[in-house]
Backbone as ProteinMPNN parsed JSONL, in Angstrom:
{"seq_chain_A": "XXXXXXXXXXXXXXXXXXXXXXXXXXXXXXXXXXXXXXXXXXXXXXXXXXXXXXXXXXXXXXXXXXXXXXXXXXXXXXXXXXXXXXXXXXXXXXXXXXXXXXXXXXXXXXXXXXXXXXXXXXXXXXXXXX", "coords_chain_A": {"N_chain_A": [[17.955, -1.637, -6.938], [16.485, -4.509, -5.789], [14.827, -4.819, -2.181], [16.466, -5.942, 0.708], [14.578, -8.718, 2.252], [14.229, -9.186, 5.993], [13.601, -11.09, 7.818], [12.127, -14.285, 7.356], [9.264, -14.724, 6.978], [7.126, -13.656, 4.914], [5.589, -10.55, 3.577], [3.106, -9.551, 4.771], [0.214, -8.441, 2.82], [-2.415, -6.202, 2.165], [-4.442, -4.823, -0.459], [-5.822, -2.337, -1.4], [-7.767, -1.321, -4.153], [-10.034, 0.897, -6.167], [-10.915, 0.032, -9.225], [-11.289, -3.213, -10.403], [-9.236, -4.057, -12.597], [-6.944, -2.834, -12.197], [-6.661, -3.911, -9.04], [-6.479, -6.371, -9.754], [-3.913, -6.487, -11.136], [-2.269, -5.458, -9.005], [-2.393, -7.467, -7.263], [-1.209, -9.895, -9.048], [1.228, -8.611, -8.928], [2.267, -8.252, -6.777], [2.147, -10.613, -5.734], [3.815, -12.782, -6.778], [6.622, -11.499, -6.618], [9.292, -12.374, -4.247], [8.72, -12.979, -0.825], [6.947, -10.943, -0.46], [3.321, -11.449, 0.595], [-0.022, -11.127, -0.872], [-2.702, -11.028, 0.928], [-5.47, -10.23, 0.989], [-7.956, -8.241, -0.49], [-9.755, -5.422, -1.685], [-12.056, -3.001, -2.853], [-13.252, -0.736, -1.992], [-13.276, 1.848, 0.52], [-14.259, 2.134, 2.683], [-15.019, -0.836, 3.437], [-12.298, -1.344, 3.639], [-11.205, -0.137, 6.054], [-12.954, -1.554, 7.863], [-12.229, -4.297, 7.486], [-9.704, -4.117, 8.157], [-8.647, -4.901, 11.109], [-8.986, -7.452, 11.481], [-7.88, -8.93, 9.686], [-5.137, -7.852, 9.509], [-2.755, -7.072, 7.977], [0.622, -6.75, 7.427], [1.352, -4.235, 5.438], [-0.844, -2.377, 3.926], [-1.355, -1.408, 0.569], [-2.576, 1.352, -1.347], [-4.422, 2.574, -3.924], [-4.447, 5.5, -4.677], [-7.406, 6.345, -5.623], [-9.336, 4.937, -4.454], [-9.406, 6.569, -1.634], [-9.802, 8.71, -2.434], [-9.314, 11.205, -4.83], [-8.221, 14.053, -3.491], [-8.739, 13.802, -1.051], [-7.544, 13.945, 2.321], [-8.484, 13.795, 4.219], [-9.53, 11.445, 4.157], [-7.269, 9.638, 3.831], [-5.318, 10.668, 5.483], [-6.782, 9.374, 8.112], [-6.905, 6.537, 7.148], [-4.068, 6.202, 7.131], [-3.709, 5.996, 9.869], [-4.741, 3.708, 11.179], [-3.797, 1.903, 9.258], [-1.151, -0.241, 9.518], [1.343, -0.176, 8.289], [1.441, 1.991, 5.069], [1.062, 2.379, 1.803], [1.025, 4.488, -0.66], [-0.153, 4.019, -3.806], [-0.235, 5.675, -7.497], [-1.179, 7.965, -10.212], [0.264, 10.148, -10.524], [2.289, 12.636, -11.373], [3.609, 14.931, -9.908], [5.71, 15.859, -7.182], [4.418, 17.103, -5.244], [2.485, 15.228, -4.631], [3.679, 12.909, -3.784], [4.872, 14.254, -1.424], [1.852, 14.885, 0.05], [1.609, 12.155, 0.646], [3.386, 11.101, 2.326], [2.87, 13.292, 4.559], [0.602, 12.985, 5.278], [1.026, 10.517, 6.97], [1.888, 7.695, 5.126], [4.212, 5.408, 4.496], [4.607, 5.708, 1.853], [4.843, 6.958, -1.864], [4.14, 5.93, -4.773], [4.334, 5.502, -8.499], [1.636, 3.785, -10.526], [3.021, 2.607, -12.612], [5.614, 1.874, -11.878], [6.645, -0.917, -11.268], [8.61, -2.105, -10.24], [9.425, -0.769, -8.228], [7.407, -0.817, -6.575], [7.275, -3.363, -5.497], [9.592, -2.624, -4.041], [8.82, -0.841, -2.474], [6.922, -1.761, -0.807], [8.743, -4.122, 0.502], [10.646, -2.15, 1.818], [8.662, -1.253, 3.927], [7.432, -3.008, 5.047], [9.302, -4.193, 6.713], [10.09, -2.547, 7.815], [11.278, -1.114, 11.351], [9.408, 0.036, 14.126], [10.064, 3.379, 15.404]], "CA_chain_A": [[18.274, -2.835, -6.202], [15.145, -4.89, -4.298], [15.18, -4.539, -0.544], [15.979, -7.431, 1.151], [13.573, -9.334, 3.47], [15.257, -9.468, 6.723], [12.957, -12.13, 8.696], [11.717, -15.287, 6.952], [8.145, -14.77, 7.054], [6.64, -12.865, 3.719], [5.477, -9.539, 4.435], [1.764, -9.739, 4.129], [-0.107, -7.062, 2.187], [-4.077, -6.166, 2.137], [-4.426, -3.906, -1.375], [-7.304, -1.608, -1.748], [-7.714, -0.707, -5.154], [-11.282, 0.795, -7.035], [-11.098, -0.79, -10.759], [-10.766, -4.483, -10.524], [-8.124, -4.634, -13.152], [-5.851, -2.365, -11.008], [-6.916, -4.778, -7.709], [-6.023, -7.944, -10.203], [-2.632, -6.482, -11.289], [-1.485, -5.416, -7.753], [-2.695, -8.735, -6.605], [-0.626, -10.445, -9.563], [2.428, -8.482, -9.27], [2.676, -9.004, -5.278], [1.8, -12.199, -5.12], [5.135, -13.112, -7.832], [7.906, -11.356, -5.443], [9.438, -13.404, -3.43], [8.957, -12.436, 0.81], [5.387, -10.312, -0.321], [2.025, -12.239, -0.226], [-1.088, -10.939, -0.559], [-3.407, -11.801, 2.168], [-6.963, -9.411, 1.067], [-7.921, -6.95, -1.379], [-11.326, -4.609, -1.514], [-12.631, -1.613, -4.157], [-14.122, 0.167, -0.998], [-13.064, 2.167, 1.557], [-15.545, 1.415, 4.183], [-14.637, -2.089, 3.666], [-10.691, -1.452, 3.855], [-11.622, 0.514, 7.263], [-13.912, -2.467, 8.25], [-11.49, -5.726, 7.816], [-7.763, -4.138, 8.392], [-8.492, -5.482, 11.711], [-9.138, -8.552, 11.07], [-6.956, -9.375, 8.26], [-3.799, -7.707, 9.914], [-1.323, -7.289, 7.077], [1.851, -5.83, 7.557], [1.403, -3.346, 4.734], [-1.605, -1.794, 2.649], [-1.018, -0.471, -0.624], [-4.047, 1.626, -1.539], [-4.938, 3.35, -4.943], [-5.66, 6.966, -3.895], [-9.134, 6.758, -6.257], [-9.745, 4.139, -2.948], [-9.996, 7.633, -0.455], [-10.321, 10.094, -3.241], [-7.449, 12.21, -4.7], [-8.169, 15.104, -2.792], [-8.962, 13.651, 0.332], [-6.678, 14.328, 2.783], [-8.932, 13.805, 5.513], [-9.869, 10.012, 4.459], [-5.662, 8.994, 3.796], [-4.693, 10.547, 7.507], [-7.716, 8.015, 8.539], [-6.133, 5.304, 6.571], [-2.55, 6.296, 7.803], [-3.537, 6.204, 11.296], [-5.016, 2.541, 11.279], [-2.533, 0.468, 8.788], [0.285, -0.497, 10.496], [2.233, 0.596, 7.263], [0.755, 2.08, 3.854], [2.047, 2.411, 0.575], [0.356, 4.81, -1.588], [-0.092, 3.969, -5.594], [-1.625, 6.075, -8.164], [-0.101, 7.595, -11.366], [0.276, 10.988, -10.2], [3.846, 13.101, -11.105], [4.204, 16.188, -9.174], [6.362, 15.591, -5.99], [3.512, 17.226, -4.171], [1.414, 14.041, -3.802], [4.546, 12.243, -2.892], [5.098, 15.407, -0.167], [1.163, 14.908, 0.936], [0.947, 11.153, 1.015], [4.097, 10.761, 3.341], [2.679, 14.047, 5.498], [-0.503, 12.107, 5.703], [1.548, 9.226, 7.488], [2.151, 7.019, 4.127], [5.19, 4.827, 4.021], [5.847, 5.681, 0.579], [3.926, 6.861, -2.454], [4.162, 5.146, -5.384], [3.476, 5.59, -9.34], [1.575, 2.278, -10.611], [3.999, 1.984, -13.669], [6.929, 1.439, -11.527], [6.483, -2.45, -10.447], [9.723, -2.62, -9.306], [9.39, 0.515, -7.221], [6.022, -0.664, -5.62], [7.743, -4.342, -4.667], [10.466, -2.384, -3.144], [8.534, 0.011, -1.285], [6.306, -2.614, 0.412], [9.221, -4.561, 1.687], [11.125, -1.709, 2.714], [7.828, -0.483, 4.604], [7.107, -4.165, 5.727], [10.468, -4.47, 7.298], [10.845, -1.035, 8.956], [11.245, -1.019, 12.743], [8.59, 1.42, 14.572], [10.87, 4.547, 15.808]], "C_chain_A": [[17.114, -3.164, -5.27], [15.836, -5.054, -3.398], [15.408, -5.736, -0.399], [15.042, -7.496, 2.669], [14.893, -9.33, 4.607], [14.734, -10.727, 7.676], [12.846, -13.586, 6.958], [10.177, -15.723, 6.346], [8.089, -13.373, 6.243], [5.976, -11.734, 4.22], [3.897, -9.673, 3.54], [0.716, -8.385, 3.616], [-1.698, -7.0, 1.921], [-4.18, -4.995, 1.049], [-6.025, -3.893, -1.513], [-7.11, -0.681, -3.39], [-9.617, -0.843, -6.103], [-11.394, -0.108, -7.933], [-10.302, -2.335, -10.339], [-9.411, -4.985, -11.816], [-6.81, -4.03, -12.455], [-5.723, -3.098, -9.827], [-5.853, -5.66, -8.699], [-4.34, -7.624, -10.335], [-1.594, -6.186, -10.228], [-1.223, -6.609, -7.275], [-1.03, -9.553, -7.355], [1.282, -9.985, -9.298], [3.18, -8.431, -8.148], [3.062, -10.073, -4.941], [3.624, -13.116, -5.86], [6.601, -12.772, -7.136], [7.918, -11.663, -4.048], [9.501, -12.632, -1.461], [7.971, -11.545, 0.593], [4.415, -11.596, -0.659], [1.217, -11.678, 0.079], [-1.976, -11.237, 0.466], [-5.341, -10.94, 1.93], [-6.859, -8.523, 0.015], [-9.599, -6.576, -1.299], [-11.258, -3.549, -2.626], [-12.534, -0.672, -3.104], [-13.159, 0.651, 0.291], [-13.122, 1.882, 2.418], [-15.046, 0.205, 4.53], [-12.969, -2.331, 3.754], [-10.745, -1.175, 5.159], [-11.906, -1.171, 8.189], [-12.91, -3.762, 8.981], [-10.038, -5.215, 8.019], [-7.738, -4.857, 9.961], [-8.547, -6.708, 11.971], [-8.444, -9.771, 10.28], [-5.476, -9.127, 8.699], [-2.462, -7.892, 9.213], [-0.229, -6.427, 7.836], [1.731, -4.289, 6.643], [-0.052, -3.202, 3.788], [-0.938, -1.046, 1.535], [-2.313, -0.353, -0.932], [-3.813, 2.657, -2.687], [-5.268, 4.504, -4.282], [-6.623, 7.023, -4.653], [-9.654, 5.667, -4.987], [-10.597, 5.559, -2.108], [-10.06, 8.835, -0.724], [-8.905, 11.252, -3.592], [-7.142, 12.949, -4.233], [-8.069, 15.272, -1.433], [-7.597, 13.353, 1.086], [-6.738, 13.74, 4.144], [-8.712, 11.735, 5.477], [-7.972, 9.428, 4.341], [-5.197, 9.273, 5.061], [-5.153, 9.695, 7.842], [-7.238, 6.765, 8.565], [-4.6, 5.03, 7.559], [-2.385, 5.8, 9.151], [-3.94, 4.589, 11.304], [-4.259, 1.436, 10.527], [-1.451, 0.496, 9.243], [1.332, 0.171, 9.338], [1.416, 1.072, 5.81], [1.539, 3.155, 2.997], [0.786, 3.002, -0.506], [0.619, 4.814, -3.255], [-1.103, 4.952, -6.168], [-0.77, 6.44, -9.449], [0.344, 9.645, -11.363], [1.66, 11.624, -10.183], [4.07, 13.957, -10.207], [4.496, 15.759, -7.636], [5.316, 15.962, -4.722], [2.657, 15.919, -3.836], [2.196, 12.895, -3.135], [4.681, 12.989, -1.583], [3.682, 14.948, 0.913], [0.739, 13.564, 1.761], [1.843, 10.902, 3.018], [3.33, 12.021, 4.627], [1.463, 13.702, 6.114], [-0.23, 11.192, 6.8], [1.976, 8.488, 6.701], [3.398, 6.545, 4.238], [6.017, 5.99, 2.902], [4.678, 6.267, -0.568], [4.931, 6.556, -3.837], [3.286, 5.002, -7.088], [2.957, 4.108, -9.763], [2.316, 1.811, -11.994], [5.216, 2.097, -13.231], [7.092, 0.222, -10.703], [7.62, -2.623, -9.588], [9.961, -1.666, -8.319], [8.738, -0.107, -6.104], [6.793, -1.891, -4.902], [8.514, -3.888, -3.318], [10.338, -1.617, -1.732], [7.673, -1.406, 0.234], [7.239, -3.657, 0.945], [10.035, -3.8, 2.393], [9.773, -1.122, 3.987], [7.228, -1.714, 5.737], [8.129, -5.049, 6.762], [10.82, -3.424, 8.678], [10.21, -1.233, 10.132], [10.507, 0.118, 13.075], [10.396, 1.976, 15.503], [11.207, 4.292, 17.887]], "O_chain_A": [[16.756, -2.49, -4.303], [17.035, -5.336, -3.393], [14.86, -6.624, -1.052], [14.892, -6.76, 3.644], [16.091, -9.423, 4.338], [15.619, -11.329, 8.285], [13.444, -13.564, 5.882], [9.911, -16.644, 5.574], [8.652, -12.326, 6.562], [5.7, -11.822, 5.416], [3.62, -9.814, 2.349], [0.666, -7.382, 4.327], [-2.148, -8.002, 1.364], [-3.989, -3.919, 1.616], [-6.939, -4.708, -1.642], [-6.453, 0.339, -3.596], [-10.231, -1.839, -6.487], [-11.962, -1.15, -7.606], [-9.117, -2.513, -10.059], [-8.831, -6.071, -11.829], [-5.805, -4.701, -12.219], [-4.581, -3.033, -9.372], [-4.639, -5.665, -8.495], [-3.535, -8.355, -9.757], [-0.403, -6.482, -10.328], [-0.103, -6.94, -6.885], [-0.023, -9.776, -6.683], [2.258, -10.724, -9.426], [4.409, -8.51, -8.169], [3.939, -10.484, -4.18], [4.3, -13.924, -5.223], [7.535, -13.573, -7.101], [7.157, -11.447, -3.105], [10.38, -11.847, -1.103], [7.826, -10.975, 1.675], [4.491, -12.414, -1.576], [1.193, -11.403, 1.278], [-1.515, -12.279, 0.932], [-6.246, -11.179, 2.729], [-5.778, -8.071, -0.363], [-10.475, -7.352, -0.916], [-10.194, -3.396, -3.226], [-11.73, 0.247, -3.254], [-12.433, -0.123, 0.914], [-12.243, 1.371, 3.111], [-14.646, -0.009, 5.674], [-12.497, -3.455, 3.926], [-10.238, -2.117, 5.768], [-11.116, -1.708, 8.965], [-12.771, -4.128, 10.148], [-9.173, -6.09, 8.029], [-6.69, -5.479, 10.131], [-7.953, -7.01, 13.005], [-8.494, -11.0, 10.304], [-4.612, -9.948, 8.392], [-1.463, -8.521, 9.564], [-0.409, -5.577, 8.708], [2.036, -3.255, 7.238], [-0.222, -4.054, 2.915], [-0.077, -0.179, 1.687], [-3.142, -1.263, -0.922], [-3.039, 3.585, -2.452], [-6.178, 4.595, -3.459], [-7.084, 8.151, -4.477], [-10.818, 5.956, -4.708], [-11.811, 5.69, -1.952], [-10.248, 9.805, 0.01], [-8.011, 11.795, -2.944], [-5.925, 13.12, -4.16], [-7.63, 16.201, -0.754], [-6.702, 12.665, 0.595], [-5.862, 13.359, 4.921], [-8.122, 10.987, 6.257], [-7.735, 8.567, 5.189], [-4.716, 8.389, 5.771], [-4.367, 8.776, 8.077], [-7.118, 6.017, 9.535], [-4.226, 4.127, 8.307], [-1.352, 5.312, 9.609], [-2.86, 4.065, 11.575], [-4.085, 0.305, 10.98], [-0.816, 1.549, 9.303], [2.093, 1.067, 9.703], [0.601, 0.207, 5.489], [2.22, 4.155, 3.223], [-0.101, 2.322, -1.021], [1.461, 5.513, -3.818], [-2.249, 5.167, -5.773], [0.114, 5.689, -9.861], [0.698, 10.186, -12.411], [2.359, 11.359, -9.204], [5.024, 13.616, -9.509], [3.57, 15.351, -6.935], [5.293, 15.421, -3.616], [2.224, 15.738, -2.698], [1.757, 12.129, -2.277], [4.594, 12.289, -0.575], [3.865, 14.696, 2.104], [0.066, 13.47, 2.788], [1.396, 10.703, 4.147], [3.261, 11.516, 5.747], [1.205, 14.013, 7.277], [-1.138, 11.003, 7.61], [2.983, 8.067, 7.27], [4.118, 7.519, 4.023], [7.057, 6.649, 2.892], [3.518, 6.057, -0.214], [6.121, 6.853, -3.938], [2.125, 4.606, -7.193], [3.69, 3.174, -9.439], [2.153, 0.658, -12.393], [6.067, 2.42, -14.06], [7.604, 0.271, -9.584], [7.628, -3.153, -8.477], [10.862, -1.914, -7.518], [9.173, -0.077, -4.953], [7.054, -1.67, -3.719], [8.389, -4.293, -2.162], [10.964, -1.577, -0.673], [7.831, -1.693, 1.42], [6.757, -4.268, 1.899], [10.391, -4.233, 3.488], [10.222, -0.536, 4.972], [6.748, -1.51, 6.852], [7.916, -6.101, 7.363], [11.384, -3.452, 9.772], [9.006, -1.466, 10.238], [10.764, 1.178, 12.503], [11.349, 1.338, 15.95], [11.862, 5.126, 18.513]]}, "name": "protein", "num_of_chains": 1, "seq": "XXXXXXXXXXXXXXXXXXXXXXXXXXXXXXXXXXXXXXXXXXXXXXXXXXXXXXXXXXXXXXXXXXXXXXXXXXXXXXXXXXXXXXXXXXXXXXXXXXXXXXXXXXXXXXXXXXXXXXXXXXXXXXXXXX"}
């Protein structure tokens, strides 16, 4: 069941994803459910780092090949500066769901579950800080 929006105003999303056909299909499959819109997307790290201030989405969703699958160090980084983030990748073992959220992460997220990823970024674009 998709989340519902609880405001009026679309929950805006800045996706960092390496391979431009992974960027294009996040882009495409955001931009299509209703109360998410895109607002930015980047390949690069550096440059996700760079403009999140600037750009000020509600939610990143970031490819972990973005801050490296291993890296641990660069996703806390991430965690600590997006107001919410929604990790995608295609990764099964519950552990990278275990490290994204222990990172800070919203949510993590395989990229063949579209209707997963919608749901996570509006429940993550909705949620009240603690």
């Amino acid at each position: 069941m998709p989340a519902q929006l609880s405001s009026t105003q679309p929950v805006t999303v800045f996706i960092a994803a390496r391979h431009d056909r992974v960027r294009s299909a996040l882009w495409s499959l955001l931009a299509a459910e209703p109360g998410i819109r895109p607002v930015a997307a980047t390949a690069d790290f550096g440059d996700l780092m760079r403009l999140l201030g600037s750009v000020s989405p509600a939610v990143v969703v970031a490819d972990e090949a973005v801050f490296g699958y291993a890296d641990t160090r660069r996703l806390r980084e991430l965690a600590q500066v997006a107001p919410r983030l929604v990790v995608v990748g295609m990764q099964d073992h519950p552990g990278f769901v275990s490290r994204a959220r222990e990172a800070g992460a919203a949510d993590y997220v395989r990229l063949d579950e579209p209707e997963r990823l919608a749901e996570a970024v509006l429940e993550a674009g909705t949620a009240r800080e603690p």
